[in-house]
N, C-alpha and C positions, 0 to 999 in steps of 0.2 A: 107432378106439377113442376116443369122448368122452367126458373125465373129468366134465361137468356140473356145471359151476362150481365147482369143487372138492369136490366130494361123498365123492368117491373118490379113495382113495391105494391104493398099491401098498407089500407089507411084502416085503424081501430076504430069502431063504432061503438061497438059495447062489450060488455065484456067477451062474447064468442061468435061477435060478427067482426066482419071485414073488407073492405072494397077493394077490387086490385083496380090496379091505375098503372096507366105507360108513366114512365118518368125519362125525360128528354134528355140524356148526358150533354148534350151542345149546348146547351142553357148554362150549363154547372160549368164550362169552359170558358164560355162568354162572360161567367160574375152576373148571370142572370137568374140565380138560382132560386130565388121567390118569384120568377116570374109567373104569371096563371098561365100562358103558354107551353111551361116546361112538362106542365101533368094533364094527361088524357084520360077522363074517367072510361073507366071500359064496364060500368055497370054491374058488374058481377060480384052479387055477394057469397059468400064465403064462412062456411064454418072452421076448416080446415086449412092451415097455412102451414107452408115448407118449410123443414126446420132451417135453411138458408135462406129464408126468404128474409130482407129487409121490412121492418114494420114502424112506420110515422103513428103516431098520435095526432089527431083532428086539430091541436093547437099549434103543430106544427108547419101546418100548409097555409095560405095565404088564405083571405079572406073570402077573396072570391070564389076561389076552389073550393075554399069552405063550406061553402051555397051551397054550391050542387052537387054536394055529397048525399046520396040516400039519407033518408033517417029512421 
């Protein structure tokens, strides 16, 4: 599983799930970096994440992304 330069993070649902999501670096340059534009849910859930993989907590993302996150 390669994250591709940090492109992709993984968001915590419970304790041994997890959704991977694109995360936009131009956002994070712009000072946009809560923007709901900056994360693309890619749908896939996940038992298993990369020990390099960066991992958000659900109370870290914006509200709206918050949505439509799986549950």
């Amino acid at each position: 599983m390669t994250l591709k330069h940090g492109k992709y993070v993984y968001v915590q649902l419970d304790k041994n799930k997890y959704v991977k999501m694109r995360y936009l670096k131009s956002y994070e340059k712009a000072e946009k970096a809560n923007d709901v534009n900056a994360y693309i849910i890619l749908g896939k859930i996940v038992t298993k994440v990369s020990r390099k993989a960066k991992i958000l907590k659900r109370e870290d993302l914006p509200v709206e992304v918050r949505d439509k996150l799986p549950k």
